[in-house]
C-alpha atoms as an extended CHARMM CRD file, in Angstrom:
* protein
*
       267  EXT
         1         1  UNK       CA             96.6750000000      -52.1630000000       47.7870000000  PROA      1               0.0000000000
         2         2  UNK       CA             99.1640000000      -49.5950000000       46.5770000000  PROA      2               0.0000000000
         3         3  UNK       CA            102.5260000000      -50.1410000000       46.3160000000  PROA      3               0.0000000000
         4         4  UNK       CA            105.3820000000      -48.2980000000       47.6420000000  PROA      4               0.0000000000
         5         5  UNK       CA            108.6210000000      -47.5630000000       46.1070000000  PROA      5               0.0000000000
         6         6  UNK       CA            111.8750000000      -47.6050000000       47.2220000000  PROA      6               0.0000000000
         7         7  UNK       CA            114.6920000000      -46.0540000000       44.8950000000  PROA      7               0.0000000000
         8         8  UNK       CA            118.2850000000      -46.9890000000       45.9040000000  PROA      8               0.0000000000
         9         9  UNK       CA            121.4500000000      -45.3660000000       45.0940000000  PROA      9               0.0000000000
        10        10  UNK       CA            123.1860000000      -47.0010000000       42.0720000000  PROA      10              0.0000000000
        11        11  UNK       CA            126.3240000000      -48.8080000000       43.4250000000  PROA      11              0.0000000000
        12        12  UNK       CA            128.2320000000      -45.9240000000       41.1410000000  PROA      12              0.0000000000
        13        13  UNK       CA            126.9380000000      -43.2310000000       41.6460000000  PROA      13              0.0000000000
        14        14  UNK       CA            129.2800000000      -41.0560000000       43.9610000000  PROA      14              0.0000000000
        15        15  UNK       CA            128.2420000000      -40.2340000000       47.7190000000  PROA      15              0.0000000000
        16        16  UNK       CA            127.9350000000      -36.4550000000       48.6100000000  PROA      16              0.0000000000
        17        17  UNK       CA            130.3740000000      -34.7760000000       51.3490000000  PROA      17              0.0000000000
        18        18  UNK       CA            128.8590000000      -34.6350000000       54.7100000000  PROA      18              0.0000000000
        19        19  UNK       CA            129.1470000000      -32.4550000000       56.8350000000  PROA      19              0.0000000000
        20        20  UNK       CA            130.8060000000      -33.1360000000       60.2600000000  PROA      20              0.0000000000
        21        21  UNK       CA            127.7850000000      -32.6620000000       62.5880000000  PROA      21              0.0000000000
        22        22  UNK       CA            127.9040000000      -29.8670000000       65.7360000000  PROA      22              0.0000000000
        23        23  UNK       CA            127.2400000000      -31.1390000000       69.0560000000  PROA      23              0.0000000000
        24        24  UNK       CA            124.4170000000      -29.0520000000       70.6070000000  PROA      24              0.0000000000
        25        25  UNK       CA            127.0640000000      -26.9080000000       73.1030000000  PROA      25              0.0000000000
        26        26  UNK       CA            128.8260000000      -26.3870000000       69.9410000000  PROA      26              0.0000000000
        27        27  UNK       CA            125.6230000000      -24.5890000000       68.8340000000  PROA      27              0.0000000000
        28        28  UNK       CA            124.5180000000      -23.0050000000       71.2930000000  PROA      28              0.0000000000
        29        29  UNK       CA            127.5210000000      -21.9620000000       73.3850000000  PROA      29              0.0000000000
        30        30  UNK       CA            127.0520000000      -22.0330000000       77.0870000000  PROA      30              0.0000000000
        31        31  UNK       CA            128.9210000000      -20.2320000000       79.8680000000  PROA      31              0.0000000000
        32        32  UNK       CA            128.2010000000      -20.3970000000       83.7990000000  PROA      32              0.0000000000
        33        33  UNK       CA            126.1270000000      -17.8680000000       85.7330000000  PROA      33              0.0000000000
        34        34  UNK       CA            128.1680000000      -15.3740000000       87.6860000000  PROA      34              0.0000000000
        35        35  UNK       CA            125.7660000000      -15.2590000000       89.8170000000  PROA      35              0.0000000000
        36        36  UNK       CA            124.3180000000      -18.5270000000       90.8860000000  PROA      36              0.0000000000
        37        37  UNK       CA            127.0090000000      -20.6850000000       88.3590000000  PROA      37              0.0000000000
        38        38  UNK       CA            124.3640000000      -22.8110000000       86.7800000000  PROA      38              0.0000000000
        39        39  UNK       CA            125.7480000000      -23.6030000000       83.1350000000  PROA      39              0.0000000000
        40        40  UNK       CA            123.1150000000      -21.6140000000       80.5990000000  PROA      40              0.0000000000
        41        41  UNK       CA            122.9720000000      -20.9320000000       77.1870000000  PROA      41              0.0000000000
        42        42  UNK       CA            125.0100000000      -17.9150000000       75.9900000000  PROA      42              0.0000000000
        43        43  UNK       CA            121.9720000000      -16.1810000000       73.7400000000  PROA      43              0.0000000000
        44        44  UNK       CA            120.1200000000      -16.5050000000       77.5410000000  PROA      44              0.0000000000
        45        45  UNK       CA            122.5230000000      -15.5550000000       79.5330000000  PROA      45              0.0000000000
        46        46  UNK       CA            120.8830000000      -11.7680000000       80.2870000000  PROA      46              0.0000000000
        47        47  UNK       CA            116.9150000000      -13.2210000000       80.2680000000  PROA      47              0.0000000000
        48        48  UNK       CA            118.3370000000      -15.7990000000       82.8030000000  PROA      48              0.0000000000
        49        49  UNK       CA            120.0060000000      -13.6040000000       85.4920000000  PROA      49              0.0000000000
        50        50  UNK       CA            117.1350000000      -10.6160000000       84.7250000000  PROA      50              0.0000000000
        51        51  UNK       CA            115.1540000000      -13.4700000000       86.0080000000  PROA      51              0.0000000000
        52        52  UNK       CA            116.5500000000      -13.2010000000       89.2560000000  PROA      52              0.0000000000
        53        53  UNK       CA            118.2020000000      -16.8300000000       87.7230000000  PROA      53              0.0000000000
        54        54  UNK       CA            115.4440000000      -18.7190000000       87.8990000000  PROA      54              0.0000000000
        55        55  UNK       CA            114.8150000000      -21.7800000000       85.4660000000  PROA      55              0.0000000000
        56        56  UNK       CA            113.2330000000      -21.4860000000       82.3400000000  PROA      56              0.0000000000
        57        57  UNK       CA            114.0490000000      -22.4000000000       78.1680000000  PROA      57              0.0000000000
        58        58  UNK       CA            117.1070000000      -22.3540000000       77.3760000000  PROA      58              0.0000000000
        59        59  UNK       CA            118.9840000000      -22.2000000000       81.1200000000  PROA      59              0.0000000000
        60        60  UNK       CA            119.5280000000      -26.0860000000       82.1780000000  PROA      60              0.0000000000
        61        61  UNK       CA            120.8100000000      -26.6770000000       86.1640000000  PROA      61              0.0000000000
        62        62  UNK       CA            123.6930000000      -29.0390000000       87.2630000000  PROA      62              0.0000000000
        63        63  UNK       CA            122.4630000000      -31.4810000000       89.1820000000  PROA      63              0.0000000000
        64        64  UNK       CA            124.3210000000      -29.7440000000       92.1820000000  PROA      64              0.0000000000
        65        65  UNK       CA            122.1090000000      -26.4400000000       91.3180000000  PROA      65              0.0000000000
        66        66  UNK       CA            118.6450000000      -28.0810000000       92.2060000000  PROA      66              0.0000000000
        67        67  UNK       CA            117.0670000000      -26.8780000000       95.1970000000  PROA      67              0.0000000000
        68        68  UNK       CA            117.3410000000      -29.6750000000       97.6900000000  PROA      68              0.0000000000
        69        69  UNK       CA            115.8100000000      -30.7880000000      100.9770000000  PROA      69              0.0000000000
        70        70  UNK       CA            116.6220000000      -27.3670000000      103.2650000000  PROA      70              0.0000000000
        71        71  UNK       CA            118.9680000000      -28.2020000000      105.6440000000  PROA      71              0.0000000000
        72        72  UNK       CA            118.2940000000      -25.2790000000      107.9640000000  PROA      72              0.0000000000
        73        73  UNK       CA            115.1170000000      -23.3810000000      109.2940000000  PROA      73              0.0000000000
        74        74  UNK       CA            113.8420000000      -20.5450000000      110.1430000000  PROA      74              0.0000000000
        75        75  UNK       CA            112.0810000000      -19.7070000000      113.4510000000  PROA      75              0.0000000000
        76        76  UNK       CA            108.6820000000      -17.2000000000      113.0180000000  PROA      76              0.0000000000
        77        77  UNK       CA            107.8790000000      -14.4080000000      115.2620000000  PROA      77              0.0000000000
        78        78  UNK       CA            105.1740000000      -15.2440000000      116.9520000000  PROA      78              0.0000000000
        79        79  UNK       CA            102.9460000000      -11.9550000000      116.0320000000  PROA      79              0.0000000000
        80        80  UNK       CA            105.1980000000       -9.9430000000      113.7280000000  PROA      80              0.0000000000
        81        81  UNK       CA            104.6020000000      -11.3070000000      110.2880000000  PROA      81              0.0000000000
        82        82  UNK       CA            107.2640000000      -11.9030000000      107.8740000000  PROA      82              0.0000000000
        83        83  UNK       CA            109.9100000000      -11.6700000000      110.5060000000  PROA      83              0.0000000000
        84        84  UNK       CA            112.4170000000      -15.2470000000      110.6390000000  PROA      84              0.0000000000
        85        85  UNK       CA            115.8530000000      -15.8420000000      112.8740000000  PROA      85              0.0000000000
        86        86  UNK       CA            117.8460000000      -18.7050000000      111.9950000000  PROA      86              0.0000000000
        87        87  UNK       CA            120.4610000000      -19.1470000000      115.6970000000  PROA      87              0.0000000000
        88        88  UNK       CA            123.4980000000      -20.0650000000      115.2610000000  PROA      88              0.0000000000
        89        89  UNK       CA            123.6980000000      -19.8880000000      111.1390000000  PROA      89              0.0000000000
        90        90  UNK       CA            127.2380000000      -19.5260000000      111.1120000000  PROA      90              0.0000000000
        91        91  UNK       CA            130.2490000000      -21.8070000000      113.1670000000  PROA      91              0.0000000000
        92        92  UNK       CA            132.8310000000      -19.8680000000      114.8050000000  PROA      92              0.0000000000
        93        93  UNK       CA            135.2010000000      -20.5540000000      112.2960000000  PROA      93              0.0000000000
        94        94  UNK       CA            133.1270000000      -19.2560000000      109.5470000000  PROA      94              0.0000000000
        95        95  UNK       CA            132.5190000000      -15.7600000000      111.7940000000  PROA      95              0.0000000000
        96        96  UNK       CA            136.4000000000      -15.5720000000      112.2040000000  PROA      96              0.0000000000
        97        97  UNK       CA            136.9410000000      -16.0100000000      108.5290000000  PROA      97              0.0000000000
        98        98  UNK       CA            134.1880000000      -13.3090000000      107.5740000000  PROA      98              0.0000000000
        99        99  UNK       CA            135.5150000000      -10.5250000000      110.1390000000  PROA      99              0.0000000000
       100       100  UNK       CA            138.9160000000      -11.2350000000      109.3840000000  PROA      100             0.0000000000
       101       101  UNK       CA            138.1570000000      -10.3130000000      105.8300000000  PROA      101             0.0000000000
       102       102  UNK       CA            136.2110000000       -7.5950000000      106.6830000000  PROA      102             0.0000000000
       103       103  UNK       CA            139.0050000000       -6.1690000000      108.8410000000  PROA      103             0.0000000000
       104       104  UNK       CA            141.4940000000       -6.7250000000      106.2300000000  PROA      104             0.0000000000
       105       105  UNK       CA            143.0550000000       -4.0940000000      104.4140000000  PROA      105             0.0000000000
       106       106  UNK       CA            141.4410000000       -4.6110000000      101.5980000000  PROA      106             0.0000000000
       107       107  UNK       CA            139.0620000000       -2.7010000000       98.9410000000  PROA      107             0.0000000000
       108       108  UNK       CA            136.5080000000       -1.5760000000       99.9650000000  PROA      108             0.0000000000
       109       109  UNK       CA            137.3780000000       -0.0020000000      103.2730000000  PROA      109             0.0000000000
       110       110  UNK       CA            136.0970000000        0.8620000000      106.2310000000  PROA      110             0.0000000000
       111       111  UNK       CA            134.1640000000        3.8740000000      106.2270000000  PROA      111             0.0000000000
       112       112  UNK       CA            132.8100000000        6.7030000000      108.7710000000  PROA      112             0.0000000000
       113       113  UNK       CA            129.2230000000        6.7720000000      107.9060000000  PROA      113             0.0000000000
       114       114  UNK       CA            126.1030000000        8.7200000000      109.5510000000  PROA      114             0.0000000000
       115       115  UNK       CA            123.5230000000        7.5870000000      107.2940000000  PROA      115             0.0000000000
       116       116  UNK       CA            120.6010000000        6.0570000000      109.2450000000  PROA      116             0.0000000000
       117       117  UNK       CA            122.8550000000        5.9230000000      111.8740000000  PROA      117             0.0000000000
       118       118  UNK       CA            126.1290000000        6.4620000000      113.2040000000  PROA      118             0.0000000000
       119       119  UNK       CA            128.9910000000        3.6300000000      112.7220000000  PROA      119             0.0000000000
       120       120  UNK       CA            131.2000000000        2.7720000000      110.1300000000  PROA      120             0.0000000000
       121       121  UNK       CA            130.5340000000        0.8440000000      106.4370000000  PROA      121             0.0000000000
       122       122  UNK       CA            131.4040000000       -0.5910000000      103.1930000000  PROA      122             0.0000000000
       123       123  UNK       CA            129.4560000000       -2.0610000000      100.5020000000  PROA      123             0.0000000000
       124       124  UNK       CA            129.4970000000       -4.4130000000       97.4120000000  PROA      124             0.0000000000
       125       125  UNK       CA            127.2990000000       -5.0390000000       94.3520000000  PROA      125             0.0000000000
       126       126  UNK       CA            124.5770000000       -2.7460000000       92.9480000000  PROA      126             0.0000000000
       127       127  UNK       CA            124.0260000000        1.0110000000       94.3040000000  PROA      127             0.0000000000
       128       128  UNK       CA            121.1290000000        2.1740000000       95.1860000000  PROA      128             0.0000000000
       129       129  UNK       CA            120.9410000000        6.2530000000       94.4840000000  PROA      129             0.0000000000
       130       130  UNK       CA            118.5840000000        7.1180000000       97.5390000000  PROA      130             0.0000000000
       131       131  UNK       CA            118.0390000000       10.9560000000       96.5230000000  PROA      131             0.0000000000
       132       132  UNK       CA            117.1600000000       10.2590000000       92.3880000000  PROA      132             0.0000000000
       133       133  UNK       CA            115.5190000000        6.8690000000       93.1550000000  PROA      133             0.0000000000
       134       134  UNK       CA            117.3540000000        4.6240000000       90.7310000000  PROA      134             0.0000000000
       135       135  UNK       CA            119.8710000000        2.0380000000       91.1630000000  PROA      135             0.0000000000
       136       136  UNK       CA            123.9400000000        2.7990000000       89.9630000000  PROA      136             0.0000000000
       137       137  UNK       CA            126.3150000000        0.3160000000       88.1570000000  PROA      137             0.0000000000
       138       138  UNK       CA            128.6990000000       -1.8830000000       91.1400000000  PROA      138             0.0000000000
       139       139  UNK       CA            131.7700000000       -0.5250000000       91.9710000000  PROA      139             0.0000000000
       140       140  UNK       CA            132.5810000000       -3.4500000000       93.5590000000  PROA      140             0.0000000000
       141       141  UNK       CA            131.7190000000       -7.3370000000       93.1070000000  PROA      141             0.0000000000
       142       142  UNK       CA            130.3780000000       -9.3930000000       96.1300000000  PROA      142             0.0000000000
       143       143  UNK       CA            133.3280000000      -11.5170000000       97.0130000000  PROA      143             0.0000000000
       144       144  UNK       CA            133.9930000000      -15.2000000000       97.1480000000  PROA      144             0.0000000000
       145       145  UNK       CA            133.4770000000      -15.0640000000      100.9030000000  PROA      145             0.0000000000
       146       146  UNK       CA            130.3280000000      -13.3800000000      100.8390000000  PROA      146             0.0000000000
       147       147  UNK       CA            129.1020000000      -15.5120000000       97.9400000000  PROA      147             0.0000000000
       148       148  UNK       CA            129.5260000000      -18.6370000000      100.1080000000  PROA      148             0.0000000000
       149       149  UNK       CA            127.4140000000      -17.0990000000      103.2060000000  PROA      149             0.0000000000
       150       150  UNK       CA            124.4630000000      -16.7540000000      100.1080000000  PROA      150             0.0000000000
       151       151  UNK       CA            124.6870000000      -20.4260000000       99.3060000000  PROA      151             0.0000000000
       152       152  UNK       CA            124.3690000000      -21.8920000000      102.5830000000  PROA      152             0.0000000000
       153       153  UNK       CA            121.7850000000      -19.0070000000      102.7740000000  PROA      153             0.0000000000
       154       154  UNK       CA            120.0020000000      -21.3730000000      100.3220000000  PROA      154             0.0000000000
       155       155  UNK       CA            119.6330000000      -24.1380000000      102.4980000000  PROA      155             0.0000000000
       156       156  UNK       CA            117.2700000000      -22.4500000000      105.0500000000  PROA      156             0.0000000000
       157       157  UNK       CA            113.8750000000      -23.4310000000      104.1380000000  PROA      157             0.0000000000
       158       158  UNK       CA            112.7240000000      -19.3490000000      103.7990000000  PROA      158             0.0000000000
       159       159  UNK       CA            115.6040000000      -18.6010000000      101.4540000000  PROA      159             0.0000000000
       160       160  UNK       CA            116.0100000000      -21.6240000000       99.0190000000  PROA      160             0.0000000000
       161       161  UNK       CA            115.3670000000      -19.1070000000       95.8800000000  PROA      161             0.0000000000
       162       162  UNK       CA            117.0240000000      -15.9050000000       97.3220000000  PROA      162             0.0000000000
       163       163  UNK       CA            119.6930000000      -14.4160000000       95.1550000000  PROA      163             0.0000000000
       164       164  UNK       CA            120.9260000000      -11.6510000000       96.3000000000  PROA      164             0.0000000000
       165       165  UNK       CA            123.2500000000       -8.9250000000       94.2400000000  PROA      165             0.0000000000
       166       166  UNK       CA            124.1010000000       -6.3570000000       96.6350000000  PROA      166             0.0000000000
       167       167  UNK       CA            125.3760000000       -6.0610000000      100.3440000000  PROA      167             0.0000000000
       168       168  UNK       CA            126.5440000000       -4.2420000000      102.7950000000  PROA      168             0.0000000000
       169       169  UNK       CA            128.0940000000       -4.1940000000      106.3040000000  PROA      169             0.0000000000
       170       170  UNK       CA            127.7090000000       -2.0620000000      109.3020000000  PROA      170             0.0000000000
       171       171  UNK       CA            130.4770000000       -1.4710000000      112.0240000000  PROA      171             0.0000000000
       172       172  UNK       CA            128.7020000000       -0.7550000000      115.4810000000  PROA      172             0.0000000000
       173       173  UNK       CA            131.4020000000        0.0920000000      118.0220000000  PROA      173             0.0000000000
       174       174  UNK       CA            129.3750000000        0.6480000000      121.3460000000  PROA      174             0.0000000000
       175       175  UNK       CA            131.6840000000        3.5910000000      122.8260000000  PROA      175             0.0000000000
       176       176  UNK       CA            132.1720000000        5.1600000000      120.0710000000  PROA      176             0.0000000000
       177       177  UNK       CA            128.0540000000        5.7320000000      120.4110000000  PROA      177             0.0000000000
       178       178  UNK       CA            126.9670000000        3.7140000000      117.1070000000  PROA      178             0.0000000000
       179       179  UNK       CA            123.4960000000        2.6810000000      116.2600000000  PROA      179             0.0000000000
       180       180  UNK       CA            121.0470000000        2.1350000000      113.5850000000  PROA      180             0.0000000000
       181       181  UNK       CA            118.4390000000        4.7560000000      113.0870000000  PROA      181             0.0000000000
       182       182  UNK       CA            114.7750000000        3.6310000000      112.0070000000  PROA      182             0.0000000000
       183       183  UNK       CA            114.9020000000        3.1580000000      108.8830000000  PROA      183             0.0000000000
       184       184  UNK       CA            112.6310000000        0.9560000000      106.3330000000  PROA      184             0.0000000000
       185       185  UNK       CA            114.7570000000       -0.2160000000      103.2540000000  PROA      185             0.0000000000
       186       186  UNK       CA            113.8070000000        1.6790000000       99.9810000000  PROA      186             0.0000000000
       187       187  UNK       CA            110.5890000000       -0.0320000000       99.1820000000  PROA      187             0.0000000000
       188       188  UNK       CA            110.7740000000        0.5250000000       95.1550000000  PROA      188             0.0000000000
       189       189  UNK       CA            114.5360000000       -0.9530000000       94.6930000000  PROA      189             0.0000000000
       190       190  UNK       CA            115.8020000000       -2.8680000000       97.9610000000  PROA      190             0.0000000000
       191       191  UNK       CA            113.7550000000       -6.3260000000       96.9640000000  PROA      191             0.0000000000
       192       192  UNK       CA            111.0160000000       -8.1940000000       99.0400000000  PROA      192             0.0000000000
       193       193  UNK       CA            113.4990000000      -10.1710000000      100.9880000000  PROA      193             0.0000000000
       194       194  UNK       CA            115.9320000000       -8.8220000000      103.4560000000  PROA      194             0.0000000000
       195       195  UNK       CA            118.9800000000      -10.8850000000      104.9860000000  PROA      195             0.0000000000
       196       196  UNK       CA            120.7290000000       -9.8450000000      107.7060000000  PROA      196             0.0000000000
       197       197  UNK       CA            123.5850000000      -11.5770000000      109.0750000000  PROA      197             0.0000000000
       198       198  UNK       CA            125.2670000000      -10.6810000000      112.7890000000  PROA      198             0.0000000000
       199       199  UNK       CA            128.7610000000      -11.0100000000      113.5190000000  PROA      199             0.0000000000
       200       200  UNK       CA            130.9460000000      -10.4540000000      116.8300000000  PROA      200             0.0000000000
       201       201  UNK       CA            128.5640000000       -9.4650000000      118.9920000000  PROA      201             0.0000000000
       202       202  UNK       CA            124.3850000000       -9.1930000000      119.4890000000  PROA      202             0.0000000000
       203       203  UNK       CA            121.7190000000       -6.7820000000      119.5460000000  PROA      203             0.0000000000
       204       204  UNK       CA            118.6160000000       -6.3350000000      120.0230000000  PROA      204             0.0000000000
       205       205  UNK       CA            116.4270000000       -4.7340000000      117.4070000000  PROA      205             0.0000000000
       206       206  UNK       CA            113.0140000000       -2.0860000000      117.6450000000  PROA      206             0.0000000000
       207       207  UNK       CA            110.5530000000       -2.3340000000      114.9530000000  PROA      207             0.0000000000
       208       208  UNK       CA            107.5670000000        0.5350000000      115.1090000000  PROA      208             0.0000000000
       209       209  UNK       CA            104.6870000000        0.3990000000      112.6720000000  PROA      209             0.0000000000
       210       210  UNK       CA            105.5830000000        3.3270000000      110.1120000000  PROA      210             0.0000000000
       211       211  UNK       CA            102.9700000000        5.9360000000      110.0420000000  PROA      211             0.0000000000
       212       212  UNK       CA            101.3380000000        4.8770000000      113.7330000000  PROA      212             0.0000000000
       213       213  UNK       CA            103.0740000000        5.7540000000      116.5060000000  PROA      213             0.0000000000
       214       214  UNK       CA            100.4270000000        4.6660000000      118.9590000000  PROA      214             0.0000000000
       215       215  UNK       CA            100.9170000000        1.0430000000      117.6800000000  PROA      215             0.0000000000
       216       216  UNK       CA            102.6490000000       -1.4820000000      120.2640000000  PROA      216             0.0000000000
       217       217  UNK       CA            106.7690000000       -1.7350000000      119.3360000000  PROA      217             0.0000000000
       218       218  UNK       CA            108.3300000000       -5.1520000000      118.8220000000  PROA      218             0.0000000000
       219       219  UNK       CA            111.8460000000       -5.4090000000      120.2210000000  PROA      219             0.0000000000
       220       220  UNK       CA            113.8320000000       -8.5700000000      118.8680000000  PROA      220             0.0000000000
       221       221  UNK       CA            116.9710000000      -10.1760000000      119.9300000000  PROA      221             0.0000000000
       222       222  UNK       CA            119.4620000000      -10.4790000000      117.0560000000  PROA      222             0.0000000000
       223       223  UNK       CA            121.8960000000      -13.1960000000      118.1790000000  PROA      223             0.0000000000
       224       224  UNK       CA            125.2370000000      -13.5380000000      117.4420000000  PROA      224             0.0000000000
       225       225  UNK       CA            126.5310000000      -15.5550000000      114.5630000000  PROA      225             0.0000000000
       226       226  UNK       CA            122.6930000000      -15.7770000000      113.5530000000  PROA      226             0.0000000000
       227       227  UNK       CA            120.2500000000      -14.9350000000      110.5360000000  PROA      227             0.0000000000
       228       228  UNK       CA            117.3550000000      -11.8270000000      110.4150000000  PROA      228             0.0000000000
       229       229  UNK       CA            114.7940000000      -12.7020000000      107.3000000000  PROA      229             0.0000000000
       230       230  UNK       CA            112.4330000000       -9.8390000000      107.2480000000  PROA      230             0.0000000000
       231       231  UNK       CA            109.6700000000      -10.2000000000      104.4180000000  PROA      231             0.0000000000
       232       232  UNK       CA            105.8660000000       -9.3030000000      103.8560000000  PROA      232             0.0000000000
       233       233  UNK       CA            104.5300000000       -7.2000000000      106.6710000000  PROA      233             0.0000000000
       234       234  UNK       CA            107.6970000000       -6.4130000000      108.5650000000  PROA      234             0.0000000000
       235       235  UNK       CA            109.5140000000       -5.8640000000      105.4020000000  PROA      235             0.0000000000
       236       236  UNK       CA            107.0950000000       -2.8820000000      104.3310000000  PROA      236             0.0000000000
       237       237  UNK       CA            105.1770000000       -1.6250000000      106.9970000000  PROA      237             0.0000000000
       238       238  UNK       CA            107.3810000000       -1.3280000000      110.0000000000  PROA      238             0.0000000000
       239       239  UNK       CA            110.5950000000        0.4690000000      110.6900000000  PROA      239             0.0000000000
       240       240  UNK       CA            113.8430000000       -1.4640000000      112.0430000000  PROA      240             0.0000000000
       241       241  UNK       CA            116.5530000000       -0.0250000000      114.4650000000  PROA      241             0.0000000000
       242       242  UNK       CA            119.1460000000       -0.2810000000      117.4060000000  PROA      242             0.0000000000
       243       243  UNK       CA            119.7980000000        2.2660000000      119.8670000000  PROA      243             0.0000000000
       244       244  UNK       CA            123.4530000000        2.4750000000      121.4850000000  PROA      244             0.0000000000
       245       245  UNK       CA            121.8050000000        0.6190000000      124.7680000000  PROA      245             0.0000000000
       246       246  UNK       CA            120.8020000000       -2.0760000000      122.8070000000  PROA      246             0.0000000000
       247       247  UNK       CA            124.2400000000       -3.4300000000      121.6010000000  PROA      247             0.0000000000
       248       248  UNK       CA            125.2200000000       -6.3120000000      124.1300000000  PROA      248             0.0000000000
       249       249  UNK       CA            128.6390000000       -6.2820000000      123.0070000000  PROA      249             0.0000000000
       250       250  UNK       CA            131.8170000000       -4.2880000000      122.6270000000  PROA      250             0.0000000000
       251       251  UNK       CA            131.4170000000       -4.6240000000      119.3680000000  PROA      251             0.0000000000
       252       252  UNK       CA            128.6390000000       -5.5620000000      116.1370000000  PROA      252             0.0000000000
       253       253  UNK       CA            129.2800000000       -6.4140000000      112.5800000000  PROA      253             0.0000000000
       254       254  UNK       CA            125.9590000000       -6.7420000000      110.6620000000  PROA      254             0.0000000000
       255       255  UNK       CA            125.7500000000       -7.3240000000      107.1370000000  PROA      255             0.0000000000
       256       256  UNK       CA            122.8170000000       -7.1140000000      104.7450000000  PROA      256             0.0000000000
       257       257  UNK       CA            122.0280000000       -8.7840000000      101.4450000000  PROA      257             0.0000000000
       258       258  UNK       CA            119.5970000000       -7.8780000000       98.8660000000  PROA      258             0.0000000000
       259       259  UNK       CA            117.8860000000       -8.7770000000       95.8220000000  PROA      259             0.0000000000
       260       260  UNK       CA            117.5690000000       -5.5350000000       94.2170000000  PROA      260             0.0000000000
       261       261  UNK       CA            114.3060000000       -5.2860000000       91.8840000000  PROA      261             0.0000000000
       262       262  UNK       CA            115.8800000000       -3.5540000000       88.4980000000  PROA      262             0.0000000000
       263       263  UNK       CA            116.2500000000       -6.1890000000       85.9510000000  PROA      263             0.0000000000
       264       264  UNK       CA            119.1630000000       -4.4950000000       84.4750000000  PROA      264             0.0000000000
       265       265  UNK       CA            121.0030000000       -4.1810000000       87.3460000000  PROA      265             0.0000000000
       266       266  UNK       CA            123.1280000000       -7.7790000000       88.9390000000  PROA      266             0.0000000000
       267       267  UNK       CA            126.3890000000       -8.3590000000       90.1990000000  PROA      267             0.0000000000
């Protein structure tokens, strides 16, 4: 059998210095997301939002950040794929708070705008540069407001891993002849999902198959204080707009969010 030897430290000899030992935060360093404010590890911090802040080595959750049962659903068209409403997403309360922010006089402003349309806008988070196809730096961050409409957002079954970094709002005022043009979102930058959220008033929206006009039209009641997911088919191959008849109301507030598809690019 062989035999194993232990040596021991003489009771004399001196002990060596330790060192005091780092605790692993210590280490690593780790700061919150400023996007979805899970706590992740500094050195990650850039590989973890690129991600569109999904989890992987290095980025750990809060408890609080785990995806749980949704809370919320979202109702199918029947025939036009990819195409979700969610009634009654928002409380009145949580409307008035929105459009009284919105209204404010606060940065940005209110805007004229006849792009795809005629009404007035403003916008937050990354910029899309329509005519050179490439996405600008933010000129503004998404606010606290609007970041809390994104995490309820994440309780509707469709939407649990949507993170959004760039939005914008529309101002339809009926006699003042606003509408929405047809318009698809930029296909190469805008993101996969669209969320639109409708505010003070309804609508009801026309989506034509881009490149046949022979093919049937789908026209779709966007109701106040509700949610528009448009994905897949609808997302890509049709066009979306509102004609001045087809605002119910006095008024409209819309606003989009996006997940922009440039790595390099978040809010």
């Amino acid at each position: 059998m062989d035999r194993f030897v232990v040596k021991t430290k003489r009771s004399n000899e001196p002990a060596k210095p330790t060192k005091p030992t780092k605790r692993a935060s210590e280490e690593i360093g780790w700061a919150r997301c400023p996007i979805c404010d899970a706590t992740v590890a500094i050195s990650v911090m850039g590989q973890h939002v690129d991600s569109g802040c999904k989890a992987f080595a290095g980025a750990k959750r809060r408890r609080s950040d785990v995806a749980a049962a949704p809370a919320l659903f979202a109702v199918p068209h029947e025939t036009l794929g990819g195409q979700y409403i969610v009634a009654d997403f928002l409380s009145e309360e949580e409307e008035a708070e929105i459009l009284a922010f919105l209204d404010a006089d606060a940065d940005p402003p209110w805007k004229d705008c006849r792009f795809n349309g005629r009404h007035r806008g403003k916008h937050w988070g990354v910029r899309i540069d329509i005519a050179a196809g490439k996405l600008l730096e933010q000129t503004h961050a998404m606010p606290e407001v609007l970041r809390n409409v994104v995490r309820k957002m994440r309780t509707v079954d469709v939407l649990q891993a949507f993170y959004p970094n760039e939005c914008n709002a529309i101002d339809y005022v009926k006699d003042r002849g606003a509408y929405l043009k047809a318009h698809c979102d930029h296909r190469g930058l805008s993101g996969d999902v669209l969320v639109n959220l409708c505010l003070a008033g309804s609508a009801t929206m026309t989506y034509t198959k881009d490149g046949e006009p022979e093919a049937p039209a789908y026209r779709v009641l966007l109701p106040r204080r509700g949610l528009q997911v448009q994905t897949g088919e609808v997302r890509y191959s049709y066009r979306h707009g509102i004609s001045n008849a087809d605002l119910h109301d006095a008024r409209r507030v819309s606003i989009t969010f996006r997940s922009n598809k440039d790595p390099n690019h978040h809010v």
